[in-house]
C-alpha positions as CSV (number, residue, x, y, z in Angstrom):
1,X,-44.0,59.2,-35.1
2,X,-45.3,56.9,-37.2
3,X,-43.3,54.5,-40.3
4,X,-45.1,54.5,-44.0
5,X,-44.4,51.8,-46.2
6,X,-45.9,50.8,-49.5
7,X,-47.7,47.4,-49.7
8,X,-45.7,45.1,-51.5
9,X,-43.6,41.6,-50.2
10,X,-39.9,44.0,-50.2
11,X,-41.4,46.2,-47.4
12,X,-43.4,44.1,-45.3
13,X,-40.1,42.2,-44.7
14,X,-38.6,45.2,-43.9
15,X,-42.2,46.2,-41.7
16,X,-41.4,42.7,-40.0
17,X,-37.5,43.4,-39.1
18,X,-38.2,46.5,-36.9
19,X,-37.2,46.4,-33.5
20,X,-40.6,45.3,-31.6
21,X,-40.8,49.0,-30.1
22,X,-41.6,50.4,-33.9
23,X,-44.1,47.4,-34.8
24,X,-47.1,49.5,-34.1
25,X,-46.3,52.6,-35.9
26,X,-46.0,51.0,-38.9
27,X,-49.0,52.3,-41.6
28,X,-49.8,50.7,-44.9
29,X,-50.1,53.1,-47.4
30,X,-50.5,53.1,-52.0
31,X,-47.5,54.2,-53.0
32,X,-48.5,57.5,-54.8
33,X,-49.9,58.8,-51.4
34,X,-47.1,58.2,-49.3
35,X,-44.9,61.7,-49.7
36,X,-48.1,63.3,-49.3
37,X,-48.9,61.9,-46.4
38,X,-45.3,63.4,-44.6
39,X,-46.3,66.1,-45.7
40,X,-49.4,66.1,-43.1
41,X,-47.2,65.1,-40.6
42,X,-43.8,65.6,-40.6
43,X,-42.7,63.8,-37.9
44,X,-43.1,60.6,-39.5
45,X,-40.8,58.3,-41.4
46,X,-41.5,56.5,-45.0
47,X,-40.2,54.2,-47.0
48,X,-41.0,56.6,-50.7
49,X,-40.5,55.9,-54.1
50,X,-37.0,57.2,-55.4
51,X,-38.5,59.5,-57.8
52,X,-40.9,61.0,-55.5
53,X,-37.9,63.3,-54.2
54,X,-38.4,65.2,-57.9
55,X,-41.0,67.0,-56.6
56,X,-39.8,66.7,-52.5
57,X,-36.7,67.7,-52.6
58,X,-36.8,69.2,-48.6
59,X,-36.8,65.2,-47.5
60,X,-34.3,64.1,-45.7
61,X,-33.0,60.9,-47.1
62,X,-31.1,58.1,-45.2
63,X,-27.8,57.1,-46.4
64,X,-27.9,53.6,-45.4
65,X,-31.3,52.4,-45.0
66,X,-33.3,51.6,-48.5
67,X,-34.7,48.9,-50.5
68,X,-32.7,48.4,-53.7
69,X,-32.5,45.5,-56.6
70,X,-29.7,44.5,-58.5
71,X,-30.9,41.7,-60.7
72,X,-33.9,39.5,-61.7
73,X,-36.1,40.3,-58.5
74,X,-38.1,43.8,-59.1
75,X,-41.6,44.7,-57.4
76,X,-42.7,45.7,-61.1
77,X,-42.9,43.2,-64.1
78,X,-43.7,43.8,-67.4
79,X,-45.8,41.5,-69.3
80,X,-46.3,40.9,-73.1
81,X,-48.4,39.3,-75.6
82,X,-46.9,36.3,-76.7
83,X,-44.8,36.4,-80.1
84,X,-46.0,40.3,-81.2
85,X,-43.8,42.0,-83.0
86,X,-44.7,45.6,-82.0
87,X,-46.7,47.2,-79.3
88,X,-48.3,50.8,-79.4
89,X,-50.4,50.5,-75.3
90,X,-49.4,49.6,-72.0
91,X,-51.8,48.7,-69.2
92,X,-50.8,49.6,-66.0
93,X,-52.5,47.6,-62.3
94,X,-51.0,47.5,-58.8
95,X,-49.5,49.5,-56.6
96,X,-48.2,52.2,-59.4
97,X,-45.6,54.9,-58.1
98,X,-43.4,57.9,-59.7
99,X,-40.9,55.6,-60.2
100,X,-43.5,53.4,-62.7
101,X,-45.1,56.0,-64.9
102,X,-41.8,58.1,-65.2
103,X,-39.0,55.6,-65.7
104,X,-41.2,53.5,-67.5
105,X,-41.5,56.9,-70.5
106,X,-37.7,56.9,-70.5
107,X,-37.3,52.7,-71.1
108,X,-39.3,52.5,-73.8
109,X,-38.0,55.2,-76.5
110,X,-34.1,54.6,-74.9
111,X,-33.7,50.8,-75.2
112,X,-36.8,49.7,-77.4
113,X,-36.8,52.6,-80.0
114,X,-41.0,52.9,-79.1
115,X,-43.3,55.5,-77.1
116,X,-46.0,53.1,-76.2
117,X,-49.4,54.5,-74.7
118,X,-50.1,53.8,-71.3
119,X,-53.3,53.3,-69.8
120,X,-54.2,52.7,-65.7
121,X,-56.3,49.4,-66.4
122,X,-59.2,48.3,-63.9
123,X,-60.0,45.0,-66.1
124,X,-59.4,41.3,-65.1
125,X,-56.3,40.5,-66.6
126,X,-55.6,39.1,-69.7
127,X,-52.1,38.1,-71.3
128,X,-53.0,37.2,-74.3
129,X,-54.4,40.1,-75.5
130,X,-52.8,42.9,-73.8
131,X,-49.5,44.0,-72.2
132,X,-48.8,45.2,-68.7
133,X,-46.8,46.8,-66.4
134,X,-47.7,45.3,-63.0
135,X,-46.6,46.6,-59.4
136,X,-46.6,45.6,-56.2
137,X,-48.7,42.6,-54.8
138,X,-50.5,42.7,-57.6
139,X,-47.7,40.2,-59.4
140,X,-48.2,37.4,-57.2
141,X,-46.5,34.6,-58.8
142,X,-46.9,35.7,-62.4
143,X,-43.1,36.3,-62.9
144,X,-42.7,32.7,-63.1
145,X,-45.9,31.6,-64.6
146,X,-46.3,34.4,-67.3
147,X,-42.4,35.3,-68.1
148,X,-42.4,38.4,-66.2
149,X,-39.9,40.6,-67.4
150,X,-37.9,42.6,-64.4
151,X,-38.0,46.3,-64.4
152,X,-35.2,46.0,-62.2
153,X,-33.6,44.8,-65.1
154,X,-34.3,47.2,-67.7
155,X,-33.1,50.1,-65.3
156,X,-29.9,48.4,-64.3
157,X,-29.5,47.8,-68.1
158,X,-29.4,52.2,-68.7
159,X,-27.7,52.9,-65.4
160,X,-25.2,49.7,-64.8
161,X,-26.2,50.1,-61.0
162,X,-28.3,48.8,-58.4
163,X,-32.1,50.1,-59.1
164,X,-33.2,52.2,-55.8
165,X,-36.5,51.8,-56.1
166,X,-38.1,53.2,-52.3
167,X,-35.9,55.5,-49.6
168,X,-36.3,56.5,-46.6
169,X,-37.1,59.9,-45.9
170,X,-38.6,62.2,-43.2
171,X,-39.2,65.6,-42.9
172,X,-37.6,65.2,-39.4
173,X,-33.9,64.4,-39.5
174,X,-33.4,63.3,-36.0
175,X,-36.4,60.9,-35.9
176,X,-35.1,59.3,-39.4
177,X,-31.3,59.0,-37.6
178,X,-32.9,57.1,-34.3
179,X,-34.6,54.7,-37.0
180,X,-32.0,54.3,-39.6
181,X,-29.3,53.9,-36.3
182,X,-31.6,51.0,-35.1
183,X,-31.6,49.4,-38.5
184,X,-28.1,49.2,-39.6
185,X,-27.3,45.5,-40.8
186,X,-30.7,45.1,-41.9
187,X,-29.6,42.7,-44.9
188,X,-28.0,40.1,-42.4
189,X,-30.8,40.1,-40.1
190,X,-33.6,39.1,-42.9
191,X,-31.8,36.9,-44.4
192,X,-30.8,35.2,-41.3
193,X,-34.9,35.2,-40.8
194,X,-35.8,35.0,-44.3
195,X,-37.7,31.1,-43.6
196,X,-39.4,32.4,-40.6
197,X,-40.3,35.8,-42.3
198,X,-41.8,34.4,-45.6
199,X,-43.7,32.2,-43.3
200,X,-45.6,35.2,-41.8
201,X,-46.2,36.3,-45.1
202,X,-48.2,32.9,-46.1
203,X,-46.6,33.3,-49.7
204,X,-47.2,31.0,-52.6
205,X,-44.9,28.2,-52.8
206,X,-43.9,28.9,-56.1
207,X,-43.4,32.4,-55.0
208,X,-41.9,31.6,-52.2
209,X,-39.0,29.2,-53.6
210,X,-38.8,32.0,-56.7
211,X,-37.7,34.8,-54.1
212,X,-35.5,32.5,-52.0
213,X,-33.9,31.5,-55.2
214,X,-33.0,35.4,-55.8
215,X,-33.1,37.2,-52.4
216,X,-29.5,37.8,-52.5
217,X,-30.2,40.8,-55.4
218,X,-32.6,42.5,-53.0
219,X,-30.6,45.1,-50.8
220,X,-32.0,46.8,-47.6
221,X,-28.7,48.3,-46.9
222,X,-26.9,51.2,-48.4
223,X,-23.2,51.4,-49.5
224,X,-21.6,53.8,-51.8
225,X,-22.6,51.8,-54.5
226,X,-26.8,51.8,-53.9
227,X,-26.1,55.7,-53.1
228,X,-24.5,56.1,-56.8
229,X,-27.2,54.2,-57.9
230,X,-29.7,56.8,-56.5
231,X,-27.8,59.7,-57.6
232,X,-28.0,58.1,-61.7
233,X,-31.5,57.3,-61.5
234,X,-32.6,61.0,-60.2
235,X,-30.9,62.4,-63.3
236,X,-32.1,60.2,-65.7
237,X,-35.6,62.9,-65.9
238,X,-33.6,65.7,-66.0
239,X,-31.8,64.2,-68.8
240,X,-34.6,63.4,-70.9
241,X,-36.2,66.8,-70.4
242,X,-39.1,65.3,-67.9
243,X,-37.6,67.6,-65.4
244,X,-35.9,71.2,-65.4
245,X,-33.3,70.7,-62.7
246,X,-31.4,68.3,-61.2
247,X,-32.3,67.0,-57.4
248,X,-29.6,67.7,-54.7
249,X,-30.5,64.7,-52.3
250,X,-30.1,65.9,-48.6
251,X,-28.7,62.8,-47.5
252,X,-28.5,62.4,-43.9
């Protein structure tokens, strides 16, 4: 049995927090190819974009293990040209997911009025002339230096609930209980850690003082609320016709 987890700064804290006996197991993966990857071994255990379970609905899914945001921090940011007064594309970089390119086609028309084009982009960035949506590591410290705006922010703005952005799910439900079971109080065990763990990370000191500043709006635990949370966001597809049928999530 082996633990997936997308490369970005939420799970490698979470990668870093396992009981020494998991610490090995642990494989870095792109987003996208992550619920593909359970699917070639079922035995192991992921953290998986929330959306992914749309087309995965046999996943078992952990009722109180997660990583969830309720507030400025996000691991997407939009970016925008400065002072435009309408926007037509979209670049997308990083570490994109389901949640991304789907939730990002409900935002746009639902709170903005606009169906923006987007566009994977492979291209040094440039602000000035081009707007983004940026995932993952990929953000480094531009939150603070180029005005980020938080797609955490956006969704908690359509569903007034913490955004669930990853899971985690196995194909096995005993192996994901004996993981989730060692886990439980995972919130007051990084941040009692949090100093030591961002050291191991080697983060920006901008970056790092940005997150410290907001780490209480990241959630590794679940509670009824995060699981609510969950439930809204899964429908919000179905809703706006992206999907035929809503997803019965076999919580565990």
């Amino acid at each position: 049995m082996n633990i997936i987890i997308p490369q970005n700064i939420f799970s490698a804290l979470f990668a870093l927090s396992l009981p020494n006996k998991y610490k090995d197991k642990v494989i870095i993966k792109e987003s996208s190819l992550i619920s593909q990857d359970l699917e070639k071994d079922k035995k192991n255990i992921a953290l998986i974009p929330s959306l992914d379970l749309l087309k995965h609905q046999e996943l078992f899914v952990s009722k109180k293990i997660g990583i969830s945001f309720g507030g400025i921090l996000s691991n997407s940011y939009f970016y925008f040209i400065p002072e435009q007064t309408t926007f037509n594309k979209i670049l997308l970089k990083g570490d994109l997911s389901s949640n991304d390119i789907i939730l990002s086609k409900i935002l746009f028309p639902e709170l903005f009025g606009v169906e923006p084009e987007f566009a994977i982009d492979v291209n040094p960035i440039d602000f000035q002339n081009n707007n983004y949506l940026i995932v993952g590591v990929d953000n480094e410290s531009y939150p603070i230096t180029k005005n980020g705006i938080s797609f955490t922010e956006q969704i908690d703005g359509m569903i007034d609930l913490p955004y669930v952005n990853f899971v985690l799910a196995s194909y096995e439900k005993d192996s994901l209980l004996e993981v989730e079971n060692e886990l439980l109080g995972l919130d007051e065990k990084i941040e009692k850690q949090i100093d030591e763990l961002f050291g191991k990370l080697k983060l920006d000191s901008d970056l790092r003082n940005y997150l410290l500043d907001n780490f209480q709006s990241v959630y590794y635990d679940f509670t009824e609320i995060e699981v609510e949370g969950l439930t809204e966001l899964l429908k919000l597809p179905y809703y706006h016709g992206i999907v035929e049928d809503l997803v019965d999530i076999k919580f565990v």
